[in-house]
N, C-alpha and C positions, 0 to 999 in steps of 0.2 A: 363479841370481844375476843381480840387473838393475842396471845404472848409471839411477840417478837421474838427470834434469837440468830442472833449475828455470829458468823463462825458457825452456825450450826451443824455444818457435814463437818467437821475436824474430831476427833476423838472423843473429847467430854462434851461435845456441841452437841452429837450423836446421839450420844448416851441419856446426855439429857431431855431432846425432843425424843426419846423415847419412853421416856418417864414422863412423860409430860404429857404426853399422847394417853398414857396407858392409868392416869389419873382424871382423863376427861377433857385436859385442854386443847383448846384450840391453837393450832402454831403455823406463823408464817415465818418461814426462812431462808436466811440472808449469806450470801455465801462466795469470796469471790473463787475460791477453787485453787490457789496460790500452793496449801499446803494438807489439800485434802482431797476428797474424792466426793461426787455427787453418790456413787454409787451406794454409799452407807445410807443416805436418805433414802434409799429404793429399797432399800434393806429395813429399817426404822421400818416403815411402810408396811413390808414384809411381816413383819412379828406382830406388829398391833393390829394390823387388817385396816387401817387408819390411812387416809387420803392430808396433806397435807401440800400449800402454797409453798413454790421453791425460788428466787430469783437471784440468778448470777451476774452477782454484782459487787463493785468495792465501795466501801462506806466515802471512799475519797472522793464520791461523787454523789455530791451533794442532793444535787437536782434530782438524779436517778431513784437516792434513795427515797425523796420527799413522794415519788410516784406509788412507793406500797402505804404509805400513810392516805393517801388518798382513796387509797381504793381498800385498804382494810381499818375497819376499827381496831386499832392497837391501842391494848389495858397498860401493858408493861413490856421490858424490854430486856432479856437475858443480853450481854454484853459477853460473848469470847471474842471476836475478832480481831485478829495483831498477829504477828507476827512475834515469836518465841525460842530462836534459836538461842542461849548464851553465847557461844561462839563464834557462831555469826554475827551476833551483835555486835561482838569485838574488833570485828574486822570490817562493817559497813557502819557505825551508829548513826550516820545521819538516815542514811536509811529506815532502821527502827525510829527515832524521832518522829520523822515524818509523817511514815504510816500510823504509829502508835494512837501518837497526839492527835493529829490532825484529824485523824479517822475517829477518833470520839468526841473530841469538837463537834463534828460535822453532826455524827448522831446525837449528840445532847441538843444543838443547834434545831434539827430539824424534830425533835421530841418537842420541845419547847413552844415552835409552831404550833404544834397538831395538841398541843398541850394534853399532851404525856409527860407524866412526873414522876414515876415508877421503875427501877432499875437496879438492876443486880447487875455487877460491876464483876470480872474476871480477874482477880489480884493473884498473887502469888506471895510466897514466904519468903523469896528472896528480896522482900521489903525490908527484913530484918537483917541486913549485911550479917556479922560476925558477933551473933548472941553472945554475952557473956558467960551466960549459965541456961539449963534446958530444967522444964519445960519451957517452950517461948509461947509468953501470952500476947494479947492486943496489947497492952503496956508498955511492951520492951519499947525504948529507941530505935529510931528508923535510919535506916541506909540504905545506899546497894553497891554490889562490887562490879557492877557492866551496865552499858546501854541497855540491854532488855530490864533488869531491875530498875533502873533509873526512871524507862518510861509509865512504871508501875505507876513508882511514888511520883510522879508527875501529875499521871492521871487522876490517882486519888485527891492529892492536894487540887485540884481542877474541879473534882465533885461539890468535894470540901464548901467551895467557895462558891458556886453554884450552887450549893440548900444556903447559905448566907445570904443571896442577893436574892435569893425565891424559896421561902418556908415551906410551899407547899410541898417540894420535891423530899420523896421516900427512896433512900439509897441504900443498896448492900454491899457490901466493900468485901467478899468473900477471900481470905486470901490461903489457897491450897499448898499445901505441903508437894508430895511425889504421889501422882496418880499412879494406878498399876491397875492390871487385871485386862476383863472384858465384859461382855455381856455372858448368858451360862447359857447361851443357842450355840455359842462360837459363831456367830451370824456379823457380828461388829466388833472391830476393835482399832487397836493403835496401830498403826500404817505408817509412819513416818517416808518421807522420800530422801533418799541415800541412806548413809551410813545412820545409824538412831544416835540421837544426842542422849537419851535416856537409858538407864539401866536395863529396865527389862525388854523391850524390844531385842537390846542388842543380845542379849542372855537366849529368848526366844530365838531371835535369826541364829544364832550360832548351833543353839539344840536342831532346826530345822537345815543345819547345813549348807545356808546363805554363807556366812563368815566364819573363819576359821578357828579365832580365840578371842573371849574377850580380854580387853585392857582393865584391870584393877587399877586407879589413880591411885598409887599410895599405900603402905604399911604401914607408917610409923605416926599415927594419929594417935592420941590417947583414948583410946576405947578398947571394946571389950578384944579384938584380934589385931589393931593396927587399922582398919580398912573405915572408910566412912560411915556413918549413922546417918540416916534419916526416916522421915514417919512417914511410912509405904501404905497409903489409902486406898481403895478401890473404887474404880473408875464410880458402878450402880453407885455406892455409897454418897459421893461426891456430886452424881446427878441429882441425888434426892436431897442431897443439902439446897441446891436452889430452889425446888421446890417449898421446903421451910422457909426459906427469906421473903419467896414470891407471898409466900401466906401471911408473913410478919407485914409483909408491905401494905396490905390490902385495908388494915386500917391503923396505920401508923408511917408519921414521916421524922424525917430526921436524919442523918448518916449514921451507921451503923457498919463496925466493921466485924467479923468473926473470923479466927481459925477454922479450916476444916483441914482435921486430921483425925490420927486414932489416939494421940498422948504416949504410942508407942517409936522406942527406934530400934532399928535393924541393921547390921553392918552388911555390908555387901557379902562376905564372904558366908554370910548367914541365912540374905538372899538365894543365894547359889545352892547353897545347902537344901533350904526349900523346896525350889524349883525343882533340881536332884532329885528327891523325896517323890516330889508328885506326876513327874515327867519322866523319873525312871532313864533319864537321859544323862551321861557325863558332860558337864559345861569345862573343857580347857580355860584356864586362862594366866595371865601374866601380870607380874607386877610393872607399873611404868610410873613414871616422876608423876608425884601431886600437880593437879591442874593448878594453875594460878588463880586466887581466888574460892577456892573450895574450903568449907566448913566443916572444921574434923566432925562435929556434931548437932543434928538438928532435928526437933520434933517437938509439934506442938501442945501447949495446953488448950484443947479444947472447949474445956465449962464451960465457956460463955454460950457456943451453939446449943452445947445442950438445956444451959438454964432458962437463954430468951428464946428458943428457935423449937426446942424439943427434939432436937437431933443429937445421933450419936451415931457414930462408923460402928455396923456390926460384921463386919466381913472377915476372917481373918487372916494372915499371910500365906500358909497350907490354900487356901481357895484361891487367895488375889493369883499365883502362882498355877495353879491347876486351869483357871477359867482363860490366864493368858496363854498357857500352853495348848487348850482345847484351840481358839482363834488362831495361832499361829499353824497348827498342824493340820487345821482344815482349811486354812487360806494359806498356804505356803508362798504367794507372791502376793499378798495385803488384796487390797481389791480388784488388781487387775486392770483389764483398759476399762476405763469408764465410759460404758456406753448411754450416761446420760448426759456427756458436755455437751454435742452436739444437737440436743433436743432443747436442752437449757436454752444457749445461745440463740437457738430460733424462735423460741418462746417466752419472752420475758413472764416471769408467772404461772411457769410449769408445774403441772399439780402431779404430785409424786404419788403414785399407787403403785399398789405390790406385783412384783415381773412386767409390769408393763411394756418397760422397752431393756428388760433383760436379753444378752445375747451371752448363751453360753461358751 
């Protein structure tokens, strides 16, 4: 029996099949390569001494996907794959739509088949548009303020309705606050391609001398310095939260949705502070107009993972900040040319072991 995971070369996809590997499971992974690198999986590989199934592919193909079901027994199914730019959502939503939706249609469609009914579901917290007050529980009111939030709460409501028409199905609806960090090899980390939509990448590239200054959206927030708030988790932390849900699932069905955060916030300028601290590096930056849509404040309440799940973020901001500087200073260009697309592409089913087809 193997755990599926879709996305899996992308940053927490990464992180996860490497926790996953390093608890004993078995994983076949799914990956179309859009906004990632195969090469973290040769990495993953790398650290556990661990052989796993790789195949590049996008979920929008139906057919292609129902071919690993055939040929592996799949228990359960981790779900990152999407597309998650906010601002690019902005600018293409049909786009995001499309892939979003359709591409988990496809997977729950062809799970269903092979009946599989086990699934941990990639949410986010911009489910919660513009909380009224903080901490934010499962509770709050649902919204979102872009196509990428929308196709959240789309897909949730999709699940939703799918354990309605079929009891059997055990669903986790994880929904993550602001990843941060790395692995503590510096072996894997966040990679983004072009500029980072994300805080600490662009914090990292700038300490690393990729980009000049970062952009501060904003002073005049009501929080502790003017600058935004949110709950800065760490990447490991947030792998091994699926692994809890995977455990919950194993005998119990139902939709289930949790937070994963720390129930702490941090303003960006305190971010920086951090990083500072433990990077010994000056990060320049500048203030520029509030993004449209951005949340003076946001961090979630947690309890519920820890009550049903047993989990709790123990990592703390001093580390998340240290382990991402360790990754960026040793990978100064993310991962480089990926020398395993073109092994992928000719192998559907490429089994990913450590240096294999590493070219320095």
């Amino acid at each position: 029996m193997a755990i599926l995971v879709t996305g899996g070369a992308g940053y927490i996809g990464s992180h996860t099949c490497l926790e996953l590997l390093n608890q004993g499971f078995d994983i076949v992974v799914v990956d179309n390569l859009i906004n990632s690198k195969a090469e973290s999986l040769r990495r993953v590989s790398d650290i556990t001494g661990k052989e796993f199934k790789f195949y590049k592919l996008d979920l929008l193909d139906e057919e292609l996907l129902e071919t690993v079901f055939i040929e592996y027994d799949i228990e359960s199914v981790i779900h990152f794959a999407g597309l998650k730019a906010v601002g690019e959502s902005v600018n293409v939503p049909l786009r995001y739509y499309y892939n979003n939706i359709i591409s988990t249609i496809n997977l729950c469609k062809v799970m269903n088949k092979f009946n599989v009914k086990n699934l941990v579901f990639s949410s986010s917290a911009t489910v919660y548009g513009t909380p009224d007050h903080v901490p934010i529980s499962e509770k709050f009111p649902l919204s979102a303020m872009n196509p990428y939030g929308r196709t959240k709460l789309v897909i949730e409501d999709i699940l939703r309705d799918l354990y309605v028409s079929d009891n059997s199905w055990s669903i986790s609806l994880l929904r993550y606050f602001n990843p941060i960090g790395a692995h503590e090899s510096g072996t894997i980390g966040e990679d983004p391609n072009g500029i980072p939509n994300n805080l600490m990448p662009y914090i990292t590239q700038v300490a690393i001398g990729k980009l000049k200054e970062l952009n501060v959206f904003g002073n005049n927030y009501p929080t502790v310095d003017g600058t935004g708030v949110r709950d800065y988790i760490h990447v490991v932390d947030l792998a091994l939260g699926h692994i809890k849900a995977l455990d919950k699932m194993s005998n119990h069905s139902g939709v289930e949705t949790f937070n994963l955060g720390t129930g702490k916030g941090y303003s960006v300028l305190e971010i920086i502070a951090a990083f500072e601290e433990v990077s010994m590096k000056e990060i320049p930056y500048k203030i520029v107009a509030p993004r449209q849509g951005d949340v003076p404040i946001c961090y979630a309440d947690a309890s519920k993972a820890q009550n049903e799940l047993g989990w709790v973020a123990e990592r703390e901001i001093k580390l998340m900040c240290m382990d991402a500087w360790r990754w960026q200073s040793q990978n100064p260009n993310g991962y480089g040319k990926d020398t395993l697309i073109t092994e992928s592409e000719k192998n559907p089913g490429l089994i990913i072991k450590s240096k294999d087809f590493f070219v320095s």
